[in-house]
PyMOL Python script that loads the backbone (N, CA, C, O; Angstrom):
from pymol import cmd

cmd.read_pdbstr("""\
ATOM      1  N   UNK A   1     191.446 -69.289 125.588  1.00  0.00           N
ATOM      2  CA  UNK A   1     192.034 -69.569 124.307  1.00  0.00           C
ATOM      3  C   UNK A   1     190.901 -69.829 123.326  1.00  0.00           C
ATOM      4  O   UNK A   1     189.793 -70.002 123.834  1.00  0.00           O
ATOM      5  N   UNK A   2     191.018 -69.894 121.779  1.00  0.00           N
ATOM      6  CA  UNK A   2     189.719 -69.800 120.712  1.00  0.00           C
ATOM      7  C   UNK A   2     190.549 -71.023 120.614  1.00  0.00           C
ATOM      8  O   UNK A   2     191.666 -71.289 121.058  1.00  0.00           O
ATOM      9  N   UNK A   3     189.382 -71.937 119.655  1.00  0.00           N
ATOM     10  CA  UNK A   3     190.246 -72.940 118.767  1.00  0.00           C
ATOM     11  C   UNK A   3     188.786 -73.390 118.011  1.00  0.00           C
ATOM     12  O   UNK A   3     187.828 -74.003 118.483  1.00  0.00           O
ATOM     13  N   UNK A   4     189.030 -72.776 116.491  1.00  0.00           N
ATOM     14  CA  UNK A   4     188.437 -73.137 115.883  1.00  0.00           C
ATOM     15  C   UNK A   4     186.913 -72.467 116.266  1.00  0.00           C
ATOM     16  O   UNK A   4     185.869 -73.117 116.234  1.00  0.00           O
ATOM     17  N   UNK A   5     186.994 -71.344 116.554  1.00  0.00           N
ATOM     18  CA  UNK A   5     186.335 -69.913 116.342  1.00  0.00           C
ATOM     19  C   UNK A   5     185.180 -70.278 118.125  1.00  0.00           C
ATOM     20  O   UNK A   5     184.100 -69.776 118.437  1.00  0.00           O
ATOM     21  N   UNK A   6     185.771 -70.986 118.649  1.00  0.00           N
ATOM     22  CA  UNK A   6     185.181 -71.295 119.824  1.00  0.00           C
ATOM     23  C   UNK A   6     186.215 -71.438 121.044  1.00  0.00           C
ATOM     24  O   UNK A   6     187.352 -71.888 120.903  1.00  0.00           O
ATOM     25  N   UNK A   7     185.466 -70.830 122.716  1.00  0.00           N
ATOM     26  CA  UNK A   7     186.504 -70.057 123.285  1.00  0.00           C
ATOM     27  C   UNK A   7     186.709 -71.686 124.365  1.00  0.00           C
ATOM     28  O   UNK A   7     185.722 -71.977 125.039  1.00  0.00           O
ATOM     29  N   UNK A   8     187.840 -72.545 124.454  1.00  0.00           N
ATOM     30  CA  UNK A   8     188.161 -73.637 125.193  1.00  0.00           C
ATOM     31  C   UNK A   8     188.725 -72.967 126.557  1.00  0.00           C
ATOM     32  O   UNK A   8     188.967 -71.790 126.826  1.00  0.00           O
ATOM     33  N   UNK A   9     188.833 -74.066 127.260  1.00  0.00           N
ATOM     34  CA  UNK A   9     189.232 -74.164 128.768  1.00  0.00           C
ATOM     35  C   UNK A   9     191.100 -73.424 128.420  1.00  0.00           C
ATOM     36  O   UNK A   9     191.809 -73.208 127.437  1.00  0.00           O
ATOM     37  N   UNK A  10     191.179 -73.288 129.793  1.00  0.00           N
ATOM     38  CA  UNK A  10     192.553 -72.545 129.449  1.00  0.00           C
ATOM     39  C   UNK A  10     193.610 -73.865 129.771  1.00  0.00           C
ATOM     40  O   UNK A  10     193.346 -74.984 130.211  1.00  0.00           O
ATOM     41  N   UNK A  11     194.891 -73.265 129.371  1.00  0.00           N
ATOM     42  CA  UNK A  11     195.283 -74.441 128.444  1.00  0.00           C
ATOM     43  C   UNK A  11     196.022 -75.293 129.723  1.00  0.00           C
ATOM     44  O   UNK A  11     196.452 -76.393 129.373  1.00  0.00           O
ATOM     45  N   UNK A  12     196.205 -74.983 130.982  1.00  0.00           N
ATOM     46  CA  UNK A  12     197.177 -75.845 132.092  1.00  0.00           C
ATOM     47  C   UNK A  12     195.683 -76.631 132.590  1.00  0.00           C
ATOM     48  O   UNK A  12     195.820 -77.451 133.498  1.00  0.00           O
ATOM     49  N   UNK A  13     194.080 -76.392 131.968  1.00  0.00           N
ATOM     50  CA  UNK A  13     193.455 -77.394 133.026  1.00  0.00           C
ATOM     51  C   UNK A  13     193.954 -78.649 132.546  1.00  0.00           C
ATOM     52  O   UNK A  13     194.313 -78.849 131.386  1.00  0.00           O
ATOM     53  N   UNK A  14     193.971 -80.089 134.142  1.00  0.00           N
ATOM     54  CA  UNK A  14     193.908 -81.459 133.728  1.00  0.00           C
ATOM     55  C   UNK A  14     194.995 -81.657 133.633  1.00  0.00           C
ATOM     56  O   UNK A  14     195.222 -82.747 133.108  1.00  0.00           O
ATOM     57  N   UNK A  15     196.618 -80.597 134.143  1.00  0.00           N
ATOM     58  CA  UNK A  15     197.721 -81.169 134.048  1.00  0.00           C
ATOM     59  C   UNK A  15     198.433 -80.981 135.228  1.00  0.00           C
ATOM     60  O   UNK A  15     199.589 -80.558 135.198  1.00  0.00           O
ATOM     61  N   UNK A  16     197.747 -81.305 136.464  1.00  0.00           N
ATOM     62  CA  UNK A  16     197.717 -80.408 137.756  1.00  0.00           C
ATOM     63  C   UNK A  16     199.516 -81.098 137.869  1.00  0.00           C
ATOM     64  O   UNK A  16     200.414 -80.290 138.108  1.00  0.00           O
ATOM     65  N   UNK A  17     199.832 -82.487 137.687  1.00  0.00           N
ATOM     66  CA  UNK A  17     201.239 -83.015 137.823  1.00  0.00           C
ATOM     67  C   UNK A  17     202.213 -81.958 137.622  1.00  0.00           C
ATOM     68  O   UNK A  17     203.080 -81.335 138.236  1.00  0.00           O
ATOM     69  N   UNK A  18     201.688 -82.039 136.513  1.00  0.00           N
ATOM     70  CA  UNK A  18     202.645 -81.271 135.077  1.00  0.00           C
ATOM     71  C   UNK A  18     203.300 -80.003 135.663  1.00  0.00           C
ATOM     72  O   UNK A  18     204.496 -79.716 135.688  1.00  0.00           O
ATOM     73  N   UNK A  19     201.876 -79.072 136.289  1.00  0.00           N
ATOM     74  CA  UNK A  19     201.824 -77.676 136.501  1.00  0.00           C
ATOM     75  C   UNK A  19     202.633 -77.845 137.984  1.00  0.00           C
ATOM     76  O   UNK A  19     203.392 -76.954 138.364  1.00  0.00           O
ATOM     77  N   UNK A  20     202.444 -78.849 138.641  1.00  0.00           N
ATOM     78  CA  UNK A  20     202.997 -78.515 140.334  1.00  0.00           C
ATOM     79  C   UNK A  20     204.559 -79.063 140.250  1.00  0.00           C
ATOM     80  O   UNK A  20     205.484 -78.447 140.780  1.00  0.00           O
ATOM     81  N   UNK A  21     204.781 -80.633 139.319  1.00  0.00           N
ATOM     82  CA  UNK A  21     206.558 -79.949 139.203  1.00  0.00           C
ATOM     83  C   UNK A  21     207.334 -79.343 138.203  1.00  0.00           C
ATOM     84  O   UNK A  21     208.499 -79.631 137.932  1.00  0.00           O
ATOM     85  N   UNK A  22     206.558 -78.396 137.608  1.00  0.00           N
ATOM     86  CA  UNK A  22     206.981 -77.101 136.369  1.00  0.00           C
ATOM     87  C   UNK A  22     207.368 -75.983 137.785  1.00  0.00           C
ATOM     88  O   UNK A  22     208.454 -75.453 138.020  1.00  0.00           O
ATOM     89  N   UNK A  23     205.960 -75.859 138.642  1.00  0.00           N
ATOM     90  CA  UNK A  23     206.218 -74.886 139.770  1.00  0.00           C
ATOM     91  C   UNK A  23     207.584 -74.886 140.719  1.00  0.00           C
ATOM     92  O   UNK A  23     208.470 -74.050 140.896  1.00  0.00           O
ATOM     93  N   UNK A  24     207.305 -76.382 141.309  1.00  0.00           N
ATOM     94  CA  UNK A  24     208.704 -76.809 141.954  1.00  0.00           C
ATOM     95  C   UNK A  24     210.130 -76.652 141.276  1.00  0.00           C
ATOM     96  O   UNK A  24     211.125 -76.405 141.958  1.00  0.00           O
ATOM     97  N   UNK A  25     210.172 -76.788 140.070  1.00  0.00           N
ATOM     98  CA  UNK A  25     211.528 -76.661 139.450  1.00  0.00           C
ATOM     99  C   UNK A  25     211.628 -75.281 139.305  1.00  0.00           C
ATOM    100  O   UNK A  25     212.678 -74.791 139.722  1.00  0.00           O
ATOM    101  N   UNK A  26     210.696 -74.429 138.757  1.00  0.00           N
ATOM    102  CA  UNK A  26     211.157 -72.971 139.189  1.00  0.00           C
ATOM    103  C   UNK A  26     211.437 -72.300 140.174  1.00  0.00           C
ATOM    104  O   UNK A  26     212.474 -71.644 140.278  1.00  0.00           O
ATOM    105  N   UNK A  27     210.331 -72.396 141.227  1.00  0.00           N
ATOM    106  CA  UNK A  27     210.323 -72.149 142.517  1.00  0.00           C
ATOM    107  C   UNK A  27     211.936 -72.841 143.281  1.00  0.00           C
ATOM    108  O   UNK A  27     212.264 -72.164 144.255  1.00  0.00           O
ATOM    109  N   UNK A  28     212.652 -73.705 143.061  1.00  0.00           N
ATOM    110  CA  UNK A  28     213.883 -74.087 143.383  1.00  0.00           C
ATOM    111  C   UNK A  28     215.123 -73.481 142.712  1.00  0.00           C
ATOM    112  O   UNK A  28     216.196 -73.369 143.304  1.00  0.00           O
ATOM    113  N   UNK A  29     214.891 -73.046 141.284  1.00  0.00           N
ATOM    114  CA  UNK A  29     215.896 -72.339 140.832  1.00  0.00           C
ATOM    115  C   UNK A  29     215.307 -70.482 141.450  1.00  0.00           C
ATOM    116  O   UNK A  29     216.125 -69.592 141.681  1.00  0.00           O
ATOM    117  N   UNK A  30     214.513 -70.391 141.525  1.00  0.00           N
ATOM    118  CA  UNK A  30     214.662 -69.168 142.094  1.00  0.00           C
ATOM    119  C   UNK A  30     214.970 -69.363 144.073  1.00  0.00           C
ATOM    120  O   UNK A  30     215.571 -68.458 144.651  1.00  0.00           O
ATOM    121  N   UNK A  31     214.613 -70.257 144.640  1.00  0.00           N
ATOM    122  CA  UNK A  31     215.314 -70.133 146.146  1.00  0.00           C
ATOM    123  C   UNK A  31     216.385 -70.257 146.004  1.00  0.00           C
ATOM    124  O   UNK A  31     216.953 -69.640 146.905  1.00  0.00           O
ATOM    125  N   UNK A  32     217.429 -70.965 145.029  1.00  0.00           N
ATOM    126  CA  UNK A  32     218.830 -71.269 144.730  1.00  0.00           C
ATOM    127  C   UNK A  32     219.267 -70.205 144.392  1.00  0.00           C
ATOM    128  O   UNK A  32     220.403 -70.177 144.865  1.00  0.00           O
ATOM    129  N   UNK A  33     219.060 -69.170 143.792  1.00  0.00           N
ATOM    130  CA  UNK A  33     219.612 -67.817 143.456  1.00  0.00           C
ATOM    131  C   UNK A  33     219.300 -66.983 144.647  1.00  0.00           C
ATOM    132  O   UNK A  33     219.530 -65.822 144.309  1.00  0.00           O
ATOM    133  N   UNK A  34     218.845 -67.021 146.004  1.00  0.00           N
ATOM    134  CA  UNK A  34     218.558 -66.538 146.959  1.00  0.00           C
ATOM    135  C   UNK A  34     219.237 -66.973 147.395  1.00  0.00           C
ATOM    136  O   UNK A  34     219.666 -66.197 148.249  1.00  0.00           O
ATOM    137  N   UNK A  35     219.746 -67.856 147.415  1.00  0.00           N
ATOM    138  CA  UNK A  35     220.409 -68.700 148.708  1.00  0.00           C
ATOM    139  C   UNK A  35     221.769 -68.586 148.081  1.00  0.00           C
ATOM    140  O   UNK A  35     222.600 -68.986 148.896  1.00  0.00           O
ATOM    141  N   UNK A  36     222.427 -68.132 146.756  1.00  0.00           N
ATOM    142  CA  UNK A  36     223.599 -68.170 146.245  1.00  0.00           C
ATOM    143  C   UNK A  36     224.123 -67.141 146.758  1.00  0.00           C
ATOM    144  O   UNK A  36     225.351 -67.063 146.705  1.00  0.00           O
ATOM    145  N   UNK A  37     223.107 -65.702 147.610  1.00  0.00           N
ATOM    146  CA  UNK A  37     223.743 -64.712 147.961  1.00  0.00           C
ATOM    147  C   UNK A  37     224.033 -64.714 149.304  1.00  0.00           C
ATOM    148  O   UNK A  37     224.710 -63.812 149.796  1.00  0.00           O
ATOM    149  N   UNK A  38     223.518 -65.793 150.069  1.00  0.00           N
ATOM    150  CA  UNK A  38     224.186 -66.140 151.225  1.00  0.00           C
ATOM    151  C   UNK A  38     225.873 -66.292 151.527  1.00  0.00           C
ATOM    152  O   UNK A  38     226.519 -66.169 152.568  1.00  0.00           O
ATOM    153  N   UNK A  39     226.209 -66.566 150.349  1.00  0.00           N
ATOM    154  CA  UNK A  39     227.560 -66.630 150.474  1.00  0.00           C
ATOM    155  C   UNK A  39     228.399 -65.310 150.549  1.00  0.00           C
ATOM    156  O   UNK A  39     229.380 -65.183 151.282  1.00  0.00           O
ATOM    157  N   UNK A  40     227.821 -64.159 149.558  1.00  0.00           N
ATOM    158  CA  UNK A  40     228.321 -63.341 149.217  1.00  0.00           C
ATOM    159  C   UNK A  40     229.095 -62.401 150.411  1.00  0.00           C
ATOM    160  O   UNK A  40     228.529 -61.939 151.402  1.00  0.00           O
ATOM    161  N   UNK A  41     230.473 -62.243 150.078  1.00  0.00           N
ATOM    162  CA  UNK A  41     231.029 -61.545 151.233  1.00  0.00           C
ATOM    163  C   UNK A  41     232.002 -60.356 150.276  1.00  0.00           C
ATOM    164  O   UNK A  41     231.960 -60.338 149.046  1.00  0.00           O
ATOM    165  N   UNK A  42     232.452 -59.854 150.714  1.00  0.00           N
ATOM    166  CA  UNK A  42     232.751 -58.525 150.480  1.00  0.00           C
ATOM    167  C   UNK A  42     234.660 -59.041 149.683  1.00  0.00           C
ATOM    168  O   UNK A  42     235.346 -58.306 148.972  1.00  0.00           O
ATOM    169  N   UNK A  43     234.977 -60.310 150.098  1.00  0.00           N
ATOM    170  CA  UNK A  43     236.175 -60.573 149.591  1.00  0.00           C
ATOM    171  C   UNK A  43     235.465 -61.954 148.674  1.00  0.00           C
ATOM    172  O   UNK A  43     236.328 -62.477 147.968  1.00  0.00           O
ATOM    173  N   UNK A  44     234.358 -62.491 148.580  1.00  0.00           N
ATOM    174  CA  UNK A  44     233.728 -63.115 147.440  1.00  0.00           C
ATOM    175  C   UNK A  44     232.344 -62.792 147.104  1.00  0.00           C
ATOM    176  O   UNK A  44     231.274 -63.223 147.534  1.00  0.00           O
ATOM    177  N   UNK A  45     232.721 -61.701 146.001  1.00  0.00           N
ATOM    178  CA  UNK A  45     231.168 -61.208 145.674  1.00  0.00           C
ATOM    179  C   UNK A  45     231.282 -61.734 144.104  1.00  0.00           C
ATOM    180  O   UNK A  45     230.247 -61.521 143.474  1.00  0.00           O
ATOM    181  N   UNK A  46     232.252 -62.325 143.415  1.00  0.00           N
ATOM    182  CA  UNK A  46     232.030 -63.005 141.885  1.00  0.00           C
ATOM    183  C   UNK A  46     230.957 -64.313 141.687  1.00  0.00           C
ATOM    184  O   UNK A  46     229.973 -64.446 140.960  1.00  0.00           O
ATOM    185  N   UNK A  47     231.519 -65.092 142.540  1.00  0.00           N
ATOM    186  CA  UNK A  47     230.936 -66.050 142.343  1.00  0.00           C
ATOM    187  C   UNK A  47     229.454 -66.272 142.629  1.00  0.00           C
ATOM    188  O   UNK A  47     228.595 -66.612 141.815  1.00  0.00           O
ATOM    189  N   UNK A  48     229.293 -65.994 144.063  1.00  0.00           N
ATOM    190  CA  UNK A  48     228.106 -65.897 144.228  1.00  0.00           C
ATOM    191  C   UNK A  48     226.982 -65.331 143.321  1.00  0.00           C
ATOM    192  O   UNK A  48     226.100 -66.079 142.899  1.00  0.00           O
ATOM    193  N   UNK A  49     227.013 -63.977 143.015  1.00  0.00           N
ATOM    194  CA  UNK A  49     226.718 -62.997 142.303  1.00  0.00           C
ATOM    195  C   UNK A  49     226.450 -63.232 141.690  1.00  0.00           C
ATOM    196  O   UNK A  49     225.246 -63.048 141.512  1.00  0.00           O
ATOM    197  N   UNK A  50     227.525 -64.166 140.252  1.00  0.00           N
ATOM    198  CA  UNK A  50     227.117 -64.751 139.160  1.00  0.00           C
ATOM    199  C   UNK A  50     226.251 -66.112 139.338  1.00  0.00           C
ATOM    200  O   UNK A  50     225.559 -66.258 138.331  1.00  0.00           O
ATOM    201  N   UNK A  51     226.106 -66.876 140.023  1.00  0.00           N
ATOM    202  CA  UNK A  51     225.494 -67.915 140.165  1.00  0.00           C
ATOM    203  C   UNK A  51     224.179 -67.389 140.516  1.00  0.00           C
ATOM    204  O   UNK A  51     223.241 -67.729 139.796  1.00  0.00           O
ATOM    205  N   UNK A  52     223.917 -66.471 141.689  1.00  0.00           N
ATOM    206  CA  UNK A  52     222.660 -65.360 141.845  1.00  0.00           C
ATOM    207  C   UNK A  52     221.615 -65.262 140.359  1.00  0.00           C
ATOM    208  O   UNK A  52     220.478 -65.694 140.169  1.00  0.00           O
ATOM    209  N   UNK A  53     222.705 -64.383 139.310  1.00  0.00           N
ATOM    210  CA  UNK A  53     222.030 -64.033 138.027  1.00  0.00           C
ATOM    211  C   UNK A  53     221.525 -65.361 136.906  1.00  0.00           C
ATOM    212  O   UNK A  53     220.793 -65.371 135.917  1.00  0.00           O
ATOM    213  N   UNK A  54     222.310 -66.410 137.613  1.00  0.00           N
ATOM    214  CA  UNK A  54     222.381 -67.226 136.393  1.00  0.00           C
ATOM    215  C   UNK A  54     220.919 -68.320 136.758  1.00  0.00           C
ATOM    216  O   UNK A  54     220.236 -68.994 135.987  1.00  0.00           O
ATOM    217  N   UNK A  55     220.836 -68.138 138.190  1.00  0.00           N
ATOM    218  CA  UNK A  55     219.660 -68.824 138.529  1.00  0.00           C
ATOM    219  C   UNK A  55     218.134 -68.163 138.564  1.00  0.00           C
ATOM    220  O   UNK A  55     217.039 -68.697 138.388  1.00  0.00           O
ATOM    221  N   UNK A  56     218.520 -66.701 138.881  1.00  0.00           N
ATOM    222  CA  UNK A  56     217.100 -66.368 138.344  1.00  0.00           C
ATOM    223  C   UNK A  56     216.741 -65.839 137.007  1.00  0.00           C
ATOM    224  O   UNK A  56     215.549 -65.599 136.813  1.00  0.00           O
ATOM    225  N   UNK A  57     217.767 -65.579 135.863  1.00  0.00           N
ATOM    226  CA  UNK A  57     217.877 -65.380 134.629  1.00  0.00           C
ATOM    227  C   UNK A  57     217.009 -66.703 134.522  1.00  0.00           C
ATOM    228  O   UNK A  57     215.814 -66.500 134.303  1.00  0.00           O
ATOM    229  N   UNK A  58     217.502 -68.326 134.667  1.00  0.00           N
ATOM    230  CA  UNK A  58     216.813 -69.496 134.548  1.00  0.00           C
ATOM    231  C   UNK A  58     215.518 -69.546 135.156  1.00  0.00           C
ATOM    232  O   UNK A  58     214.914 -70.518 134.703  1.00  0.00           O
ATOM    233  N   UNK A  59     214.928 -68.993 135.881  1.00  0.00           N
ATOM    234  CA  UNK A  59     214.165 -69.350 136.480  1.00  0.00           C
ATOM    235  C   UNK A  59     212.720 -68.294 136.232  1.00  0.00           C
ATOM    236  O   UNK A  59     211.525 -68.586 136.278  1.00  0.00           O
ATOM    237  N   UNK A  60     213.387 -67.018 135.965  1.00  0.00           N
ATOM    238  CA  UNK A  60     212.507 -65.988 134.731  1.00  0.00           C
ATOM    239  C   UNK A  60     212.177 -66.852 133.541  1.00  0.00           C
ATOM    240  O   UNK A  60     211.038 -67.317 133.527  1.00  0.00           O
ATOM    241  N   UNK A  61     213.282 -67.255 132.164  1.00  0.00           N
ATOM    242  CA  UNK A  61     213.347 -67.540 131.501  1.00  0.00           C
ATOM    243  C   UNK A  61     212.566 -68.639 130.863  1.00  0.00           C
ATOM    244  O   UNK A  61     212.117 -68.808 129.729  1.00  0.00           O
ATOM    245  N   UNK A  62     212.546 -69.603 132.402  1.00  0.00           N
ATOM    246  CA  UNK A  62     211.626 -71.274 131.782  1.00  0.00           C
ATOM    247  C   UNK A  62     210.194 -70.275 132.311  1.00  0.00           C
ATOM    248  O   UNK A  62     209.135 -70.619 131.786  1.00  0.00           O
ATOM    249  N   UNK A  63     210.147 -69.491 132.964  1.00  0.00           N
ATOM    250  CA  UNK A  63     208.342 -69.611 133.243  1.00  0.00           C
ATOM    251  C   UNK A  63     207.899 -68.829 132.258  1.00  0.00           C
ATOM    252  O   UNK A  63     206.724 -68.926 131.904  1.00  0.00           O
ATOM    253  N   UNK A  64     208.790 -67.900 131.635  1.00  0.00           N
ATOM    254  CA  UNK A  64     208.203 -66.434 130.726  1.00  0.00           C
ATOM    255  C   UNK A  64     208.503 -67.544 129.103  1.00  0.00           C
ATOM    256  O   UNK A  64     207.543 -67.699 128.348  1.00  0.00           O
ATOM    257  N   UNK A  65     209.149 -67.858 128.939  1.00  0.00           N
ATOM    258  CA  UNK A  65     209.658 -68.376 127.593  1.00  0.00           C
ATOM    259  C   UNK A  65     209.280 -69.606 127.279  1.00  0.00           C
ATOM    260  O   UNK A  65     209.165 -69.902 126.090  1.00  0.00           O
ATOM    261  N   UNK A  66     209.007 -70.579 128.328  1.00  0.00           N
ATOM    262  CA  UNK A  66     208.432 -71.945 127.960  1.00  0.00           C
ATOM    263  C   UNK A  66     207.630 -72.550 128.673  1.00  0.00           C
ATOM    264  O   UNK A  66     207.485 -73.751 128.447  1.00  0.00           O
ATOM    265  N   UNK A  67     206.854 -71.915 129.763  1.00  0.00           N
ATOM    266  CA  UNK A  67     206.192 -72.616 129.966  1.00  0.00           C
ATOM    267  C   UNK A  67     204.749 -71.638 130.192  1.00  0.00           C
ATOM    268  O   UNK A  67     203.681 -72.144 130.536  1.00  0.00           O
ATOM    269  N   UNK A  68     204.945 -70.039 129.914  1.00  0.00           N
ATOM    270  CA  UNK A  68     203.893 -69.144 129.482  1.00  0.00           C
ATOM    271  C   UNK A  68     203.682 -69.089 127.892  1.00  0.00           C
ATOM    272  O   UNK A  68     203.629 -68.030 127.265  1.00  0.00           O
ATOM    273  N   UNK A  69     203.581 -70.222 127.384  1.00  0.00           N
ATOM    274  CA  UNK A  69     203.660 -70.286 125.366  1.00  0.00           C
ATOM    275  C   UNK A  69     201.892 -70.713 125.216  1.00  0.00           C
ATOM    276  O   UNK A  69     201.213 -70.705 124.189  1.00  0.00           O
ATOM    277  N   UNK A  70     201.475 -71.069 126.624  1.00  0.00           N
ATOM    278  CA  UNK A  70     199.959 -72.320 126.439  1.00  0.00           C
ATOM    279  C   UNK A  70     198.879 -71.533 125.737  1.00  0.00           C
ATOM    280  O   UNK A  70     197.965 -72.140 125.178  1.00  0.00           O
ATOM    281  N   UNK A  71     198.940 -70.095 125.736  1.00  0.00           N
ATOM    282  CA  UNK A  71     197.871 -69.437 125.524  1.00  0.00           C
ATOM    283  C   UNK A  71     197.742 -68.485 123.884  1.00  0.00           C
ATOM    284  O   UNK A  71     196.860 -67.796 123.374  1.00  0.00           O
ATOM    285  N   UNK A  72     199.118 -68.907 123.479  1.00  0.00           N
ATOM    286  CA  UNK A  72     199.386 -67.915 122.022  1.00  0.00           C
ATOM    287  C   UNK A  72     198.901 -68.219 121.093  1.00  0.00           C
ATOM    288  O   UNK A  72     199.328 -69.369 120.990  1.00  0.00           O
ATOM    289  N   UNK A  73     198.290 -68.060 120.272  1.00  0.00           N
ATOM    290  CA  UNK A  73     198.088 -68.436 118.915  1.00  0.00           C
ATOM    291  C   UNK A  73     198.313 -67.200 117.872  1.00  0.00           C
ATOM    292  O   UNK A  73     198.340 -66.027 118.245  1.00  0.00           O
ATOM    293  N   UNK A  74     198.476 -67.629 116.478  1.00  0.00           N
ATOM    294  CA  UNK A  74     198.943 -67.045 115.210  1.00  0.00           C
ATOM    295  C   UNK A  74     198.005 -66.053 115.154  1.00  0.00           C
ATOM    296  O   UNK A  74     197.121 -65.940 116.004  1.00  0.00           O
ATOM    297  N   UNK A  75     198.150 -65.233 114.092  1.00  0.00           N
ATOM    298  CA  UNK A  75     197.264 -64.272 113.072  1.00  0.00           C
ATOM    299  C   UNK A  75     196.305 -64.841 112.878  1.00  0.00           C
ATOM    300  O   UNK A  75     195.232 -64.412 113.302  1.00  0.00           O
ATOM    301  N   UNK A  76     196.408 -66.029 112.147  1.00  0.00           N
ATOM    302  CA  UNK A  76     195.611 -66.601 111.420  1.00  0.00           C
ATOM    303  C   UNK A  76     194.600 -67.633 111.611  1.00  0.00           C
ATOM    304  O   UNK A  76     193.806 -68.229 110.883  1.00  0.00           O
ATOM    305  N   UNK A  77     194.980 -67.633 113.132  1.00  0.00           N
ATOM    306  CA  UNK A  77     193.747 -68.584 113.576  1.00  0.00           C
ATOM    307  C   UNK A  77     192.704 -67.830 114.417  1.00  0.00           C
ATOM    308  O   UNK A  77     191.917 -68.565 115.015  1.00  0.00           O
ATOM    309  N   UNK A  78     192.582 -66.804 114.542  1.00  0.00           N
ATOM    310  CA  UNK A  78     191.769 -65.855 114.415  1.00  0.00           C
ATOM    311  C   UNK A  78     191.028 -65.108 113.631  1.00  0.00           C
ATOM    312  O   UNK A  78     189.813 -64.925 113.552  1.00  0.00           O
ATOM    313  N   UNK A  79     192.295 -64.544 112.839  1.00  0.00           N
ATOM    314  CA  UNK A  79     192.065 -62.754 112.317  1.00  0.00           C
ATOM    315  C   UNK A  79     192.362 -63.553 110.352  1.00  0.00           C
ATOM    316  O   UNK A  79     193.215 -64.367 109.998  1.00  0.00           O
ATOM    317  N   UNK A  80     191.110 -62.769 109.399  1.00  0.00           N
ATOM    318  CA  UNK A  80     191.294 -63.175 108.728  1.00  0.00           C
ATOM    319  C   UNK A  80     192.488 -62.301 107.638  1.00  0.00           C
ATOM    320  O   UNK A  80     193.183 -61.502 108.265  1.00  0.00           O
ATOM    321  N   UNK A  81     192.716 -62.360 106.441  1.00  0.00           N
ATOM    322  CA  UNK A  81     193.763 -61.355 105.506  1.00  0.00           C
ATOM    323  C   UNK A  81     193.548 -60.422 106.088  1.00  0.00           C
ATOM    324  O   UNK A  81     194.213 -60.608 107.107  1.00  0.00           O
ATOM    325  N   UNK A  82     193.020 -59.388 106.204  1.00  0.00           N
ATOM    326  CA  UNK A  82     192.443 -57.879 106.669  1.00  0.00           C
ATOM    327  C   UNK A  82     192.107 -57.526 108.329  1.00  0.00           C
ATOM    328  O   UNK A  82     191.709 -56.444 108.761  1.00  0.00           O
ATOM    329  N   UNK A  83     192.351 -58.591 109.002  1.00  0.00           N
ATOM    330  CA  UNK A  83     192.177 -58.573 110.427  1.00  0.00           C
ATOM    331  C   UNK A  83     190.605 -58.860 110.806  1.00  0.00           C
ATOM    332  O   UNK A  83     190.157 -58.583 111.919  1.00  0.00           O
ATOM    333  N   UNK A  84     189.841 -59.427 109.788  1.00  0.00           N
ATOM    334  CA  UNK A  84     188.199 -59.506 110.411  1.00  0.00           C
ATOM    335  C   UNK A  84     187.902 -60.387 110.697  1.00  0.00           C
ATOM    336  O   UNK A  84     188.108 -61.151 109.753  1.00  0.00           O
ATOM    337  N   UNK A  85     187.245 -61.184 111.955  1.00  0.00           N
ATOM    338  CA  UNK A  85     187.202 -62.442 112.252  1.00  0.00           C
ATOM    339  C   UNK A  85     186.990 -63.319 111.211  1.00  0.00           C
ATOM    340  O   UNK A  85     186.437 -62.891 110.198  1.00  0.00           O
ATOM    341  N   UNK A  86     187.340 -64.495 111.285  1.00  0.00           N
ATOM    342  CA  UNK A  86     187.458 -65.954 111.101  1.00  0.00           C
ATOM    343  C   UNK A  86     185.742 -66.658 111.145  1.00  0.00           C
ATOM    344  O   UNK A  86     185.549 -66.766 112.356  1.00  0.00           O
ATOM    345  N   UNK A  87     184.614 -67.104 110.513  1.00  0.00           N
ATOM    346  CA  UNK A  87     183.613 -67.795 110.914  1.00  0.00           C
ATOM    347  C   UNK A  87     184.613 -69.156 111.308  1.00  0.00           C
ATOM    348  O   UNK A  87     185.708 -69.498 110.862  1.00  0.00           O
ATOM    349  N   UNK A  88     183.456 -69.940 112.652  1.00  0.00           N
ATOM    350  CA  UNK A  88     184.184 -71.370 112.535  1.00  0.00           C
ATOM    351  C   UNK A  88     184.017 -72.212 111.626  1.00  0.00           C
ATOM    352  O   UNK A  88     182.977 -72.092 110.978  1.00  0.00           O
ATOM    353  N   UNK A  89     184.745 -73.078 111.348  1.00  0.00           N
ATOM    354  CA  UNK A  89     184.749 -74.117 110.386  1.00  0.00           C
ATOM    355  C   UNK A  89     183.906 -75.303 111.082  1.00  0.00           C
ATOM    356  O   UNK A  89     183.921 -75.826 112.196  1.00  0.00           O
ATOM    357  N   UNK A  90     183.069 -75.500 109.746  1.00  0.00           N
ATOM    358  CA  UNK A  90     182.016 -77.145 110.437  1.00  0.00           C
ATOM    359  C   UNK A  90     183.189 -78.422 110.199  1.00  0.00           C
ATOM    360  O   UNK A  90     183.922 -78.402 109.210  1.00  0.00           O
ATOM    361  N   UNK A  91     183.261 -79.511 111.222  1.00  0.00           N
ATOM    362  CA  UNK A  91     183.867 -80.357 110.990  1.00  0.00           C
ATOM    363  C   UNK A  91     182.394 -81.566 110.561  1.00  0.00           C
ATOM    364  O   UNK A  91     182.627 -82.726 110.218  1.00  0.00           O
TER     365      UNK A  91
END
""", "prot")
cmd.dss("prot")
cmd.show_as("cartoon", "prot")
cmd.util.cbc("prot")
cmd.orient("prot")
């Protein structure tokens, strides 16, 4: 990641907690959508099925949508009006 025209550590170091039950809560909604098709039988394929989609839809969703956000930054904290780098700023 840049910040402030200089390249920092990437952004999960130092939150090893954070990162191992972010993992666990996904990693459980996706065995739970595995394990929802255990049920699935040929005279109950709704329920399961849908509970299937709804847990790994969740379980795509938190790792791609909120908890892969650490590394994004704007236009503009880079790239200047015209796209040409940014000098850093002296604090």
């Amino acid at each position: 990641m840049i910040s402030n025209g200089k390249v920092t550590s990437y952004s999960g170091q130092g939150n090893v907690v954070g990162n191992v039950v972010a993992f666990i809560f996904v990693f459980g909604l996706l065995l739970g959508s595995i394990y929802a098709l255990s049920f699935w039988t040929l005279e109950n394929a709704w329920i399961p099925g849908l509970a299937f989609m709804v847990l790994w839809t969740l379980a795509f969703l938190v790792a791609k949508e909120l908890l892969g956000r650490g590394d994004t930054l704007t236009q503009q904290d880079i790239h200047g009006e015209h796209g040409e780098p940014v000098e850093p700023k002296a604090h």
